[in-house]
C-alpha positions as CSV (number, residue, x, y, z in Angstrom):
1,X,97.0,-74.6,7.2
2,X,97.8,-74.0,3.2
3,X,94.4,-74.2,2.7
4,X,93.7,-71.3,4.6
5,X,92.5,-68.5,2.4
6,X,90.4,-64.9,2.7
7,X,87.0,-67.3,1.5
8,X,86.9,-69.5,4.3
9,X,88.1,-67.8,6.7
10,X,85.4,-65.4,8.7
11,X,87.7,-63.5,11.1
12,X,91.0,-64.2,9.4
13,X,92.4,-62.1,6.3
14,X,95.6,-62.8,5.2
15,X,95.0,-61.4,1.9
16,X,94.6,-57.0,0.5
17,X,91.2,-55.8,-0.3
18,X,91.2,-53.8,-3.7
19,X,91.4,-50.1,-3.6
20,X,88.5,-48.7,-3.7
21,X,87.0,-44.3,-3.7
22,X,86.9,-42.9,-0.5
23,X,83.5,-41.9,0.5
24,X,81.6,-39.2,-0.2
25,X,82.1,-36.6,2.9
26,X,78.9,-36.8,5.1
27,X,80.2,-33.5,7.4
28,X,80.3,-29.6,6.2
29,X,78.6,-27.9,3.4
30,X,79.3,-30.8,1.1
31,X,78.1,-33.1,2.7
32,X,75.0,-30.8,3.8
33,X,74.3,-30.1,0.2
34,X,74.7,-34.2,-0.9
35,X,72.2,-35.4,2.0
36,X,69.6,-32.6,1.3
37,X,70.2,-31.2,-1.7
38,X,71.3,-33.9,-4.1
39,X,70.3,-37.4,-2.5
40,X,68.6,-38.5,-6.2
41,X,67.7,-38.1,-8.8
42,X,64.2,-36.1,-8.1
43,X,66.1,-33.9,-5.5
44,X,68.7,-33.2,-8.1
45,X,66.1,-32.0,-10.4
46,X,64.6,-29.9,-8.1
47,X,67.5,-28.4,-6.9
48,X,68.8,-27.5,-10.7
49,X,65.4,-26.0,-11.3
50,X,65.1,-24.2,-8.1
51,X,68.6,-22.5,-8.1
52,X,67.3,-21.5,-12.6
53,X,63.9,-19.8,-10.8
54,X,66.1,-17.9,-8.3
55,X,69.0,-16.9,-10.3
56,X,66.3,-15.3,-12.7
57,X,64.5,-13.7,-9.8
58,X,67.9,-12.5,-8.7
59,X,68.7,-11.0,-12.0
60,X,64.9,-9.0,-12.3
61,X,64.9,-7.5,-8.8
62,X,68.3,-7.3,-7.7
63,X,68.5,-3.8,-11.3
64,X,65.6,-2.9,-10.1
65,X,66.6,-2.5,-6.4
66,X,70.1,-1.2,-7.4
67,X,68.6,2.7,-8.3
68,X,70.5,5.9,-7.2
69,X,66.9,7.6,-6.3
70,X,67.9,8.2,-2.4
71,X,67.9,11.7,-3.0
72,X,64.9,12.0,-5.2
73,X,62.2,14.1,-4.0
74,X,59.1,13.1,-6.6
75,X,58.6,9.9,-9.1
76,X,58.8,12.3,-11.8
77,X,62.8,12.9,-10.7
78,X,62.9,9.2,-10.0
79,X,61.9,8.7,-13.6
80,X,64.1,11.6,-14.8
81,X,67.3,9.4,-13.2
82,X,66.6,5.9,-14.6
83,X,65.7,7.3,-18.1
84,X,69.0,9.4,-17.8
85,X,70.9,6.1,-17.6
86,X,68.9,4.2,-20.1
87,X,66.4,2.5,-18.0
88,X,62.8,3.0,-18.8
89,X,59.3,1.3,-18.4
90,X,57.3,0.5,-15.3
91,X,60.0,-1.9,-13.5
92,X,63.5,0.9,-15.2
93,X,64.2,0.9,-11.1
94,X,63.1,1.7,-7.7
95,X,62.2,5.2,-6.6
96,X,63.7,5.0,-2.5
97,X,63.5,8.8,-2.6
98,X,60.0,8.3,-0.9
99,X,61.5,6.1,1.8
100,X,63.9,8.8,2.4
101,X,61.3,11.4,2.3
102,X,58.6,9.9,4.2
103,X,60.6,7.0,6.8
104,X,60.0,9.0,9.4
105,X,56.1,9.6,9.0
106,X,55.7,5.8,8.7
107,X,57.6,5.4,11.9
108,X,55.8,7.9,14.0
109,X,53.1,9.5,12.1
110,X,52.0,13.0,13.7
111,X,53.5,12.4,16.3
112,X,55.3,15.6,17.3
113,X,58.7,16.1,16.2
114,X,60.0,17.8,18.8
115,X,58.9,14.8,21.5
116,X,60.4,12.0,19.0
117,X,62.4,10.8,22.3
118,X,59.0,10.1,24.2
119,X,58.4,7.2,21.7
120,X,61.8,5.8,21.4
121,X,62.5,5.9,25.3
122,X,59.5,4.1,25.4
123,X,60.1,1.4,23.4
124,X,63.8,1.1,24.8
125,X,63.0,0.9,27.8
126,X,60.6,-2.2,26.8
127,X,63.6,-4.6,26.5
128,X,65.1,-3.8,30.1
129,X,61.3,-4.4,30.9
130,X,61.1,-7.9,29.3
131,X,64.3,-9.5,29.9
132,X,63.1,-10.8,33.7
133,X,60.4,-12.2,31.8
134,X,62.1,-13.9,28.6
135,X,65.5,-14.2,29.7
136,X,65.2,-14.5,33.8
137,X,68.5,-16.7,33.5
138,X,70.4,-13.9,32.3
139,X,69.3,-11.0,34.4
140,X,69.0,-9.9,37.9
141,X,65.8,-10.6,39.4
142,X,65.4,-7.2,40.9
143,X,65.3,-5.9,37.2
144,X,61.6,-7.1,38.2
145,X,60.3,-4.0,40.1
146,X,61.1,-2.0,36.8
147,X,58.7,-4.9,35.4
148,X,56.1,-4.0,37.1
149,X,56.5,0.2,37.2
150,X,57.3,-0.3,33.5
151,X,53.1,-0.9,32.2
152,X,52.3,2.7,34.2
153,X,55.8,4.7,33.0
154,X,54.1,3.3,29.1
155,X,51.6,5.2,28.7
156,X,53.0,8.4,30.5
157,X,55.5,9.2,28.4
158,X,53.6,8.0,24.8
159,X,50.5,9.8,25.8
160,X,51.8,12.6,28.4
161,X,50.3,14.3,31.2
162,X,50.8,15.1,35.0
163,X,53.7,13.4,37.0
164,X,50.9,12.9,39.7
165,X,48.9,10.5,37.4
166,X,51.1,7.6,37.0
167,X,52.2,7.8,40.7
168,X,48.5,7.6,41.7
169,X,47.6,4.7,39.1
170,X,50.7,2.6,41.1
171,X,49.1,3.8,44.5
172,X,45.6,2.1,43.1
173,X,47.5,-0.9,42.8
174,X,49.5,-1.0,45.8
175,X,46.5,-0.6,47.4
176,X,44.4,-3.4,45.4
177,X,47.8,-5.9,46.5
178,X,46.9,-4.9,50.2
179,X,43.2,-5.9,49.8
180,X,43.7,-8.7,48.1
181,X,46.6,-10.3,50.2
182,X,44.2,-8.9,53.5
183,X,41.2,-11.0,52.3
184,X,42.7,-13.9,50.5
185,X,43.9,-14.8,54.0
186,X,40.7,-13.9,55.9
187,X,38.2,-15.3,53.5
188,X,39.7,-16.8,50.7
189,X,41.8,-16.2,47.6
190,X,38.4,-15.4,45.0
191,X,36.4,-13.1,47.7
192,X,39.9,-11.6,47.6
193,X,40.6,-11.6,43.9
194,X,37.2,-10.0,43.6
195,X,37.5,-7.5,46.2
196,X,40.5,-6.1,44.5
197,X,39.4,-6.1,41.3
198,X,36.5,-4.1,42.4
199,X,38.5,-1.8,44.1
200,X,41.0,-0.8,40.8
201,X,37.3,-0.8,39.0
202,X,36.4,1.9,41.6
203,X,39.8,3.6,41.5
204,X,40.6,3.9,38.1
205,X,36.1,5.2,36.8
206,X,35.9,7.7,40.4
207,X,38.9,7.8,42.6
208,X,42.4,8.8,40.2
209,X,39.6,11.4,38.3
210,X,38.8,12.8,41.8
211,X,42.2,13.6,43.3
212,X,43.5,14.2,40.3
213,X,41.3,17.1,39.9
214,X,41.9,18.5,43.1
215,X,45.4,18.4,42.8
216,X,45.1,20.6,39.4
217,X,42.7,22.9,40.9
218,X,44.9,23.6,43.6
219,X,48.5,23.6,41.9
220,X,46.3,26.0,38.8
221,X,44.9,28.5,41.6
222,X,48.1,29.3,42.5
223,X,50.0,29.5,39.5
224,X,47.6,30.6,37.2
225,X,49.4,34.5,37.4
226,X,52.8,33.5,37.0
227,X,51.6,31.0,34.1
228,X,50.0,33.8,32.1
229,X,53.1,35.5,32.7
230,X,55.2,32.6,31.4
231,X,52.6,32.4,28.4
232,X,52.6,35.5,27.1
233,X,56.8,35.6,27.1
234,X,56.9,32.5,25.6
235,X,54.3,33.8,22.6
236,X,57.0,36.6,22.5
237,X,60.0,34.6,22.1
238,X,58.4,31.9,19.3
239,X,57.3,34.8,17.3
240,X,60.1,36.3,17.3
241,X,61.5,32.8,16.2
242,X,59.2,32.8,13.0
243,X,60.1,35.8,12.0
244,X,63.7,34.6,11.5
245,X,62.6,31.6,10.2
246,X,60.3,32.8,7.6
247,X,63.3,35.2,6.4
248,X,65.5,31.6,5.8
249,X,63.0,30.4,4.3
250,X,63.0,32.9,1.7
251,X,66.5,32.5,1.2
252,X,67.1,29.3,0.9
253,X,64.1,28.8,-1.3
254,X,65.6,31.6,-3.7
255,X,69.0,29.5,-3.4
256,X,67.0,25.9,-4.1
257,X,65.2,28.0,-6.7
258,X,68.5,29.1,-8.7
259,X,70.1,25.8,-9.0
260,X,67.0,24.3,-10.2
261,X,67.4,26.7,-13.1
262,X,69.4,23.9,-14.8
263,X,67.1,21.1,-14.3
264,X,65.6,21.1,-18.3
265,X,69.3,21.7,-19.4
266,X,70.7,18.8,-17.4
267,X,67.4,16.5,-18.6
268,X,68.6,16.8,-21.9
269,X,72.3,16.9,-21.2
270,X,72.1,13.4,-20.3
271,X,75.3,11.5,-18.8
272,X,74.4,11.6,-15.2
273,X,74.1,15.3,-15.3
274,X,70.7,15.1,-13.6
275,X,71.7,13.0,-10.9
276,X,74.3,15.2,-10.2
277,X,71.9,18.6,-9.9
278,X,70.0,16.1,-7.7
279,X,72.6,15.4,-5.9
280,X,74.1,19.2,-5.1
281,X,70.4,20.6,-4.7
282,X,70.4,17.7,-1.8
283,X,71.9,19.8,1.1
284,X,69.8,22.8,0.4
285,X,66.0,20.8,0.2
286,X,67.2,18.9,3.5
287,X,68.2,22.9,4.8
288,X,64.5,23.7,3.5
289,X,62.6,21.0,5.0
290,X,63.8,21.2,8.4
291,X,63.2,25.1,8.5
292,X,59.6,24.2,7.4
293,X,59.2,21.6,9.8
294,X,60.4,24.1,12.4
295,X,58.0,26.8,11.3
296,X,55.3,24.3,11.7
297,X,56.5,23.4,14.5
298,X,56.8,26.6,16.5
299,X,53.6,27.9,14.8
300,X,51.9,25.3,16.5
301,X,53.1,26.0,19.6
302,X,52.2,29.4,19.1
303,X,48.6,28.5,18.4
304,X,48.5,26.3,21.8
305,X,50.0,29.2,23.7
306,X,48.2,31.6,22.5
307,X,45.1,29.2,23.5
308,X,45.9,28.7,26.5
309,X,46.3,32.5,27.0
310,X,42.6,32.7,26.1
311,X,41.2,30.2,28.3
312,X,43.0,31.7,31.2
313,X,42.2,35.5,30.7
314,X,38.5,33.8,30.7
315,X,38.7,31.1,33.0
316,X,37.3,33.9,36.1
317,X,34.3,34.6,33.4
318,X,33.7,30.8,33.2
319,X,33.6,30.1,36.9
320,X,31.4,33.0,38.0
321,X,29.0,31.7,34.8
322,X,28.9,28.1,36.0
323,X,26.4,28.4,39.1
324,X,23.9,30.3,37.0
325,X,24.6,27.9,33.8
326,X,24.0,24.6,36.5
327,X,20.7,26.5,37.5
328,X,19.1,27.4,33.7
329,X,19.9,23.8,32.4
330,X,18.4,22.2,35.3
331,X,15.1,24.2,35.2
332,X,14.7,24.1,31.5
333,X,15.6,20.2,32.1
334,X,12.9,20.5,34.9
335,X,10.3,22.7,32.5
336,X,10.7,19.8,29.8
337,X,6.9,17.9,29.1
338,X,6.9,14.3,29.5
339,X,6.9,12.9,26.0
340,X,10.9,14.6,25.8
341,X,12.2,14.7,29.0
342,X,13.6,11.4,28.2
343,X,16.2,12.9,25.4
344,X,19.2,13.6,26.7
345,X,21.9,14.3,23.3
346,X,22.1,15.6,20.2
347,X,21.4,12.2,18.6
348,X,18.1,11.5,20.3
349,X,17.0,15.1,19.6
350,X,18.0,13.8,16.1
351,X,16.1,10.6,16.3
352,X,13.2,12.4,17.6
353,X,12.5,14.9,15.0
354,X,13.0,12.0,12.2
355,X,10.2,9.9,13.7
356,X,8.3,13.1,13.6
357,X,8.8,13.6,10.3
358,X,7.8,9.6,9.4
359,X,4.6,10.4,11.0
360,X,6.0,8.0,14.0
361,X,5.5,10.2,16.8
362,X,3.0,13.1,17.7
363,X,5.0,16.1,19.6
364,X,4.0,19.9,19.6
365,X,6.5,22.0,18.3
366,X,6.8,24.1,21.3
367,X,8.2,20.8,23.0
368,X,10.8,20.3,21.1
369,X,11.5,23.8,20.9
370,X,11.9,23.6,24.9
371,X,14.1,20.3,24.7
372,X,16.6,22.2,22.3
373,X,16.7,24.7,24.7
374,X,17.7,22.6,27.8
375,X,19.9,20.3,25.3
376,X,21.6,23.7,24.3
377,X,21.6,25.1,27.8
378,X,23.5,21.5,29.1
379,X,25.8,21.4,26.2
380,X,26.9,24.9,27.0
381,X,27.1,24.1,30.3
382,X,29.3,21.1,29.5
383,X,31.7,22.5,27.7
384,X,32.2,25.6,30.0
385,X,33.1,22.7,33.0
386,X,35.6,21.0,30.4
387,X,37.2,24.7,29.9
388,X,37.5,25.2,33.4
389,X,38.8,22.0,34.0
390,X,41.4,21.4,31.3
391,X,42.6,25.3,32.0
392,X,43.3,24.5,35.6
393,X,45.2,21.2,34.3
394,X,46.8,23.2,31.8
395,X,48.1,25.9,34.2
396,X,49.5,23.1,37.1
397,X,50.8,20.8,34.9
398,X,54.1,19.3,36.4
399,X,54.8,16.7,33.7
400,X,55.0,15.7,30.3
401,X,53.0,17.9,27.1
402,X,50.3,15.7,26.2
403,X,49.6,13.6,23.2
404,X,46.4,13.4,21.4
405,X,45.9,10.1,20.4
406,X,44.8,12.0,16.9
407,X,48.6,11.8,16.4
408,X,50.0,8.7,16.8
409,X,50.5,6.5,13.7
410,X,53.0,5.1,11.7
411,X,54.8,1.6,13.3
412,X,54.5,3.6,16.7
413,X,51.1,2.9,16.3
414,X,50.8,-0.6,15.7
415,X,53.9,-1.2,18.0
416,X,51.7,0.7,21.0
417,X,48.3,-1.9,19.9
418,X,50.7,-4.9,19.5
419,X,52.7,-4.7,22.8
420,X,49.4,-3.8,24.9
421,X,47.4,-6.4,23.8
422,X,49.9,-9.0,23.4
423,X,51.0,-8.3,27.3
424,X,47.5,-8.4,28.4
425,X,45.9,-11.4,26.3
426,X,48.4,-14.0,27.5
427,X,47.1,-13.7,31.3
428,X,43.1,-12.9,30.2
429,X,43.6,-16.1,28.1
430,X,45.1,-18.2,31.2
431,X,41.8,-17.4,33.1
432,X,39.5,-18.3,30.4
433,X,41.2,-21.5,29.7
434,X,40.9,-22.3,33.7
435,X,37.1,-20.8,33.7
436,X,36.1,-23.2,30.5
437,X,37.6,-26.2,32.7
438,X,36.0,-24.9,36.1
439,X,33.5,-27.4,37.6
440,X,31.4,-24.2,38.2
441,X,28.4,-24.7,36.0
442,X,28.0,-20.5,35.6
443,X,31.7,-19.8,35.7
444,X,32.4,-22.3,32.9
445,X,29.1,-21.4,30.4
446,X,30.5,-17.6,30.8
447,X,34.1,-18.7,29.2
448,X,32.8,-20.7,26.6
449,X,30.2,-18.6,26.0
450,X,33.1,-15.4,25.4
451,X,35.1,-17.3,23.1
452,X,33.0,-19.2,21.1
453,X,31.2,-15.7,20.4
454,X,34.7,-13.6,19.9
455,X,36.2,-16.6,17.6
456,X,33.2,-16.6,15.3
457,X,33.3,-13.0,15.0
458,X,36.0,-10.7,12.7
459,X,38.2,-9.0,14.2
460,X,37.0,-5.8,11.8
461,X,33.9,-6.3,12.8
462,X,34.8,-5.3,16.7
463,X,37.2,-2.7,15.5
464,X,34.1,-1.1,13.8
465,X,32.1,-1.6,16.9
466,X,35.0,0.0,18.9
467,X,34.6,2.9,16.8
468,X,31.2,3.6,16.2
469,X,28.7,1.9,18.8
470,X,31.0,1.6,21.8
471,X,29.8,5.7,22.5
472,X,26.2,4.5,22.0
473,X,26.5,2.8,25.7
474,X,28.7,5.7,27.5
475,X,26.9,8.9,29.4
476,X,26.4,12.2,26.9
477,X,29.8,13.9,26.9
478,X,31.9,11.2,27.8
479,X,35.0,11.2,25.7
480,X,36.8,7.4,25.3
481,X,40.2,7.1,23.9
482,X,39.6,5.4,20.3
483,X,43.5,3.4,20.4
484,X,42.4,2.9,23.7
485,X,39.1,0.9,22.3
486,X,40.8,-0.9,20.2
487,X,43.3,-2.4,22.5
488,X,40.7,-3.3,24.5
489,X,38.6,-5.0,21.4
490,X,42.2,-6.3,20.2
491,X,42.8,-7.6,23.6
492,X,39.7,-9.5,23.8
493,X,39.9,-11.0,20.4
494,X,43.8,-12.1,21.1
495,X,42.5,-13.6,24.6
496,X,39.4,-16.1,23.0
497,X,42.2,-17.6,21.1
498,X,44.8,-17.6,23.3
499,X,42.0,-19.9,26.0
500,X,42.5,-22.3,23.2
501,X,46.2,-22.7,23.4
502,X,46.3,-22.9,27.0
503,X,43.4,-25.2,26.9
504,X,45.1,-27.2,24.5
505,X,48.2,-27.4,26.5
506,X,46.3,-28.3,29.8
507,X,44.7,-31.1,27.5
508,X,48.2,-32.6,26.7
509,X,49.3,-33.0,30.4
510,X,48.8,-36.8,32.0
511,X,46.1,-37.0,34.8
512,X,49.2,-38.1,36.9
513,X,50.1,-34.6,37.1
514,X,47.0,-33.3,38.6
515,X,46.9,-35.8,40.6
516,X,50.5,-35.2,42.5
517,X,49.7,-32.2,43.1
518,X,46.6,-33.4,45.1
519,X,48.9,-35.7,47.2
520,X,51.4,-32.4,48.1
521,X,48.5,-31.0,49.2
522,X,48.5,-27.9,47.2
523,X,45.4,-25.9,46.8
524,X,44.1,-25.6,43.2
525,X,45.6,-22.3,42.4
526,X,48.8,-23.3,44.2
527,X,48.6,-26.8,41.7
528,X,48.5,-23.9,38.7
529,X,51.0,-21.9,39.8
530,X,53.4,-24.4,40.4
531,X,53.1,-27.6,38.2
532,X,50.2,-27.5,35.8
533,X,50.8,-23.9,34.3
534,X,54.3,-24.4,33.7
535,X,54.0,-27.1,32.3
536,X,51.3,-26.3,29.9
537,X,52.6,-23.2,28.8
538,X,56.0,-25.2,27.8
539,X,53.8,-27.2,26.0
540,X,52.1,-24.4,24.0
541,X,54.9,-22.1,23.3
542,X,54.6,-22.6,19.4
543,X,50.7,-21.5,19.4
544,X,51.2,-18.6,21.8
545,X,53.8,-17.2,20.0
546,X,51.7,-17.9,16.6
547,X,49.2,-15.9,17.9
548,X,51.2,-13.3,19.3
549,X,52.6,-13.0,15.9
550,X,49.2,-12.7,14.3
551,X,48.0,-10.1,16.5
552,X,50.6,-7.6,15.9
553,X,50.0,-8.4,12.2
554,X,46.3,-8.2,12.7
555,X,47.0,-4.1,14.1
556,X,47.0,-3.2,10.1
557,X,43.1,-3.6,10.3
558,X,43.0,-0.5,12.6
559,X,43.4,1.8,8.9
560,X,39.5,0.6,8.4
561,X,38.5,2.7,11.1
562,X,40.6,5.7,10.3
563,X,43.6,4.8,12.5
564,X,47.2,5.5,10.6
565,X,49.0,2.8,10.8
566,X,51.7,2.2,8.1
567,X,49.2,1.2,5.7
568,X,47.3,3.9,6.3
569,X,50.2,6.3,5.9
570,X,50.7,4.6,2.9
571,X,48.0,5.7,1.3
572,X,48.3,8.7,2.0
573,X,51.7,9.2,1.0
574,X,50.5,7.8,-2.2
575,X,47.7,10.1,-2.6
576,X,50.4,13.0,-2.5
577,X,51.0,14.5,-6.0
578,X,54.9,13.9,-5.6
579,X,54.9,10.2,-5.0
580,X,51.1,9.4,-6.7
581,X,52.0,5.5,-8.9
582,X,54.5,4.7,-6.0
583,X,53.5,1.2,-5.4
584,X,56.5,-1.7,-4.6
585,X,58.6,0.5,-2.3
586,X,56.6,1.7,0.0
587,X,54.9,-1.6,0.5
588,X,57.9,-3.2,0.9
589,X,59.3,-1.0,3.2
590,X,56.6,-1.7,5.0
591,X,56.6,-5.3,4.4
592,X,60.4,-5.1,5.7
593,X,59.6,-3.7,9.4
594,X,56.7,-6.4,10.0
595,X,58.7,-9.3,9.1
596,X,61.8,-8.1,11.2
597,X,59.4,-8.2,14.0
598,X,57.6,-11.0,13.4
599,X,61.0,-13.0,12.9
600,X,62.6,-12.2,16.1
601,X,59.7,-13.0,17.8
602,X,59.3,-16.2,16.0
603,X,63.3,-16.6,17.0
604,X,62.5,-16.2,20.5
605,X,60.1,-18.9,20.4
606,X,62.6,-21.2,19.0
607,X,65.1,-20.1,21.7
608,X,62.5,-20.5,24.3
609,X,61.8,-23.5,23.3
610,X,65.2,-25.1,23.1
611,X,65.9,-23.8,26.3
612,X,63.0,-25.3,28.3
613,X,63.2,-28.6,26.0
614,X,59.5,-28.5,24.9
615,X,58.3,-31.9,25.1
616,X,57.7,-35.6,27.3
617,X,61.2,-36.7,28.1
């Protein structure tokens, strides 16, 4: 056996191995850094020359950034600061006194200040709202009936209005439940779908308008007394309010005034002796601006209530005019001669009297005399009904102050556009996505039809037709919300591509799904609500969330049509004389609140995903 040695035997060592290095650690940030970082030579390189680009980066924004501006209330004080401590040139340092001055117009634009907690209940209340939906694991599933109150209790309290009209809007669709679970067991689950659709059409255009109208005329005939009452205090007490306010302001502008006295001395002083008058004339601007914004405020008020004062001292006038008014527009409309009886707005009259000019139409004078008469006669008689009608909804009002939508900007806006038409195109898209795969020849040529033609068209493009031409097709005198049009056209747009994702999703799924549903016997809508949809939608988590995420980025394009959105703001902001050549910050500000949105929903969609294991296994 002395021939037995480490060489020839396989299995047998009776021999020690050399010491050799232990391995390089595979596990923890080293190990990390050596498989991803440093794993050759090329990767080495990269790595060296990537950390150089970054460092540098670092060491140009992170000065910049680092400004004591907070308290600054114009560029030219911004610029007073940095060249104070040395710093000069276009990129000396950030000015963040506009972010201080401004963050809360580029949250909620006009908005008014006083109803700030309409907005932000809202939008709390949207997580309580969403977690059946994205986290049903985690909650109780009765949190569910808030679900569904939540899309009515929206609105209300962003836009305002009677505590009548969201309880009737959730009565419309109670009702629309009962008709549709009625019929779909009678006659089938589409007559029933369309039956109840047809009924919240119905509802929402003649019904909720009807009773909702009754209620305020009766509620305002019996309050309208005590309200006048109540009016004319209030002016009282408000105007006694600016007077006290208007005698601060004078104060504390003679005290802002007085320790601005030093601001030339303390320029050339040098040795932070500006910041510091920046600094101690802090308390009293902040003391100034919130008496202003109180004076504005209550004189707004003021001009409401005094408003509404009007209207109601003349409301009686108004309805003892309206028979007479209804009778003199519809005999002048009557009167009218054949070749203008068909005008029936300003804009035709408009038309009209241009092709005459062009030589394109032949009509007397006297005519169109008479059909500016009748189209004065109906506008008048128009706008005395609206007086009537928003006085009497004025007086009974048992609710929240309204909202014009003239108000809402800022990320309030483009959070409202975002969560609206995000919530709505996910289901609109699941029924396009089924109609382009229906065996129904019309049902199918409709889908494809809708979203080849909104996928080859720009989204600016319906924005612009939202604005403008979307009137053209409504009844003289009928007022449409504008962020109310551009949901819908955002909706629309989202929904086209959204049918693509599904469809793409139902595309991935083997036959041998279908086809086991067949053999339980399921009906085709039970087969979609119970084994192809989910599974499809697990499928196309990553593109539904992309385009979730490019929607709510897409709501910026709502500052072409005159919308203020935070770029809109922006602009604006810029155009004042205080903060005119403020670029980077309030971009980036900007820039900031889309991408912590956008994150955590792309976040969610990496939760989601790990939590439903996307994927065949």
């Amino acid at each position: 056996m002395s021939d037995i040695h480490s060489e020839t035997v396989a299995y047998v060592r009776d021999t020690m191995l050399p010491e050799r290095e232990p391995p390089g650690s595979t596990v923890g940030a080293v190990g990390w850094m050596r498989e991803n970082l440093f794993s050759g030579w090329f990767n080495t390189i990269l790595t060296v020359v990537s950390l150089i680009l970054i460092a540098w980066i670092v060491s140009v924004v992170l000065p910049w950034a680092w400004s004591p501006t907070w308290n600054a209330e114009s560029l030219n004080e911004c610029r007073g600061i940095l060249n104070e401590m040395g710093r000069e040139g276009h990129f000396a340092g950030a000015c963040w006194g506009v972010i201080h001055d401004r963050w809360v117009q580029l949250f909620f634009g006009f908005y008014p200040a006083d109803l700030y907690w309409r907005p932000i209940l809202a939008f709390l209340l949207l997580a309580p709202a969403l977690a059946p939906v994205l986290f049903s694991d985690k909650v109780p599933a009765k949190l569910l009936y808030f679900t569904a109150i939540y899309p009515v209790l929206f609105p209300w309290l962003l836009w305002g209005g009677p505590i009548w009209t969201p309880i009737l809007v959730l009565v419309g669709f109670v009702l629309a439940g009962v008709i549709f679970s009625y019929l779909s067991r009678a006659s089938g689950t589409l007559i029933g779908i369309i039956a109840a659709l047809a009924f919240v059409v119905v509802w929402f255009i003649w019904g909720l308008g009807a009773i909702s109208g009754q209620i305020n005329h009766m509620l305002g005939v019996s309050r309208l007394d005590a309200k006048l009452e109540q009016v004319q205090d209030r002016i009282a007490d408000r105007t006694a309010e600016l007077a006290r306010i208007d005698a601060e302001l004078a104060e504390t502008q003679a005290e802002l005034a007085e320790i601005m006295k030093a601001e030339s001395e303390a320029k050339e002083t040098g040795d932070g002796a500006f910041l510091n008058l920046i600094n101690t004339a802090q308390p009293t601007r902040q003391r100034l601006k919130g008496l202003r914004a109180e004076k504005n405020l209550y004189g707004n008020e003021v001009s409401d209530l005094n408003s509404l004062r009007q209207r109601i001292e003349r409301l009686s006038t108004n309805v003892e005019d309206m028979p007479r008014l209804e009778e003199e527009a519809a005999k002048a409309r009557a009167d009218l001669p054949q070749d203008v009886s068909n005008v029936r707005t300003e804009n035709g009259l408009s038309a009209l009297n241009q092709r005459i000019a062009n030589g394109e139409a032949d009509v007397p004078s006297e005519n169109v005399a008479a059909l500016e008469t009748a189209l004065t006669l109906e506008a008048k008689l128009r706008a005395t009904k609206e007086a009537v009608i928003d006085t009497y909804a004025d007086v009974a009002r048992i609710g929240l102050r309204p909202v014009d939508s003239r108000q809402f900007g800022g990320m309030m806006l483009s959070l409202t556009i975002g969560v609206v038409s995000i919530a709505l195109s996910l289901p609109i898209g699941v029924l396009l996505a089924l109609g382009r795969q229906s065996h129904l020849p019309l049902l199918k040529a409709l889908c494809v039809g809708f979203i080849e033609f909104i996928r080859g068209v720009p989204l600016i493009t319906l924005l612009f037709v939202a604005s403008t031409l979307l009137n053209i097709f409504l009844p003289p005198g009928t007022s449409f919300d504008i962020i109310l049009r551009v949901i819908i056209m955002a909706t629309l747009f989202a929904s086209a591509y959204m049918a693509e994702v599904v469809r793409g999703g139902l595309a991935a799924l083997p036959k041998g799904q279908y086809e086991g549903a067949d053999s339980l016997g399921l009906n085709y809508w039970q087969a979609q609500r119970l084994i192809i949809m989910p599974q499809a939608l697990k499928i196309s988590i990553p593109g539904i969330v992309s385009t979730f995420i490019g929607l709510f980025k897409d709501t910026t394009l709502v500052s072409i049509i005159g919308l203020l959105d935070p770029l809109g703001l922006s602009n604006a902001i810029r155009a004042d004389s205080a903060w005119n050549g403020i670029v980077w910050e309030i971009y980036g500000f900007i820039a900031l609140m889309f991408f912590v949105f956008c994150f955590s929903m792309s976040r969610y969609s990496m939760y989601l995903e790990r939590k439903l294991h996307t994927g065949h296994r």
